[in-house]
N, C-alpha and C positions, 0 to 999 in steps of 0.2 A: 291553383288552390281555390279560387271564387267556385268555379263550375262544380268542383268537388260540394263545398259547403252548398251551392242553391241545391243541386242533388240529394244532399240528406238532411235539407230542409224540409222539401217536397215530400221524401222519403219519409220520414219522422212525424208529420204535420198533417194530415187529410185536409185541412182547408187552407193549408200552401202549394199543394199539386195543381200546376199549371198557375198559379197567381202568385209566379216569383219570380222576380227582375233581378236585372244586374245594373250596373254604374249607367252603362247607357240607356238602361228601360227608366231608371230612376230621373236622370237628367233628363229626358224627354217630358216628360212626367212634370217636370219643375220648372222648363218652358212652356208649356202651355200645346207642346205638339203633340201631345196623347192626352187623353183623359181617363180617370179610374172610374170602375165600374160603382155601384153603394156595393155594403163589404168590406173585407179587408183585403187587404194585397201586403206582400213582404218582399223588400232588397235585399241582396248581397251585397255588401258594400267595403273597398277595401279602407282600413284606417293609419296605416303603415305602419313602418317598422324601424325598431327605437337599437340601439347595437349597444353593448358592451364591451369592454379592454379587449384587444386582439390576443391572440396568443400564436406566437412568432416560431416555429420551426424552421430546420432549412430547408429550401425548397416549398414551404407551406405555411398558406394564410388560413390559420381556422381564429374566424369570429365569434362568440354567439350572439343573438338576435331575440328581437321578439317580434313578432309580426300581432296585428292587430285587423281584425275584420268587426262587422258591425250587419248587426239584423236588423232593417230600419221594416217596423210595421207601421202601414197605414190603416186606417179606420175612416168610412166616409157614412156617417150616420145618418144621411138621406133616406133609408127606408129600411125595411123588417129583416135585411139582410145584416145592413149598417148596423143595426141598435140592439141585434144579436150576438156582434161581435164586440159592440163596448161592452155589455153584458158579463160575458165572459173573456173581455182583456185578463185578466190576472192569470185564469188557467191557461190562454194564448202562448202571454211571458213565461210561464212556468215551463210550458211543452218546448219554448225553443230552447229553454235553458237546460231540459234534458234531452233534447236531440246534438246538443254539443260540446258540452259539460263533459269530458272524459274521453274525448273522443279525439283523433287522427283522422285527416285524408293521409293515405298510404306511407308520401315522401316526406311525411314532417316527424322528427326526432320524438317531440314532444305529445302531449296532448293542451285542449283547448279550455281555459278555464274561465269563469265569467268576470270582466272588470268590470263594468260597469252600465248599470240600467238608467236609462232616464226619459221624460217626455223631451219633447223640442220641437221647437219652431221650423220647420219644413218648407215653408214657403208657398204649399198650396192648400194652405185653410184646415187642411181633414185633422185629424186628434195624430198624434205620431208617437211612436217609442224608438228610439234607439237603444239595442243590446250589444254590448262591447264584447267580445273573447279575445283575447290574449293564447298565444301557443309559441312558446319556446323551439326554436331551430340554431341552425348555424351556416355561414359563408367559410364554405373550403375551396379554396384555389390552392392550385402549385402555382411557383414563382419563380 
């Protein structure tokens, strides 16, 4: 599901194409073994997933679920690139919020709605947002 989302990130974003990570471009990122260019850059990030009462057939486990991903935008306002992008942070947020706001990768029941926006501490100095989506699924096993 990550690959799907950095996909129509990219897809959805013209200044996400090609400046979107995953858990390990981010973790690198947050060790000190990469650095960002000035600019923004954008994670996929997974944030997990919360379950609900099971409901018990025979032969079959269906749970449902919520699964939780998160848009983590950087901002490093080092130069004319950087201070174009704080500039226009809010239309930024706005565009990721309708590149997934309604939407499905193919195998998920549901669609993706936004929980929750916030700034936050990062850990490597730049201006940061994290964007919450929430999208309803289910765990089906036989038994």
């Amino acid at each position: 599901m990550l690959q799907a989302c950095r996909d129509r990130l990219e897809d959805q974003l013209p200044q996400a194409d090609g400046r979107t990570g995953l858990l390990a471009d981010f973790q690198r990122l947050r060790s000190g073994v990469s650095t960002m260019s000035g600019g923004v850059e954008f994670f996929v990030l997974p944030q997990g997933v919360s379950g609900q009462p099971a409901n018990l057939a025979t032969g079959f486990f269906r749970q449902p679920v919520t699964r939780q991903i998160a848009v983590v935008t950087l901002v490093r306002a080092n130069d004319g690139t950087g201070e174009k992008a704080l500039e226009g942070i809010e239309e930024t947020l706005d565009a990721i919020h309708a590149a997934f706001c309604g939407w499905a990768p193919d195998d998920e029941l549901g669609v993706f709605e936004l929980a929750q926006e916030r700034p936050f501490d990062n850990g490597t100095g730049f201006v940061a947002f994290m964007t919450t989506f929430r999208i309803n699924d289910q765990l089906r096993f036989a038994s």
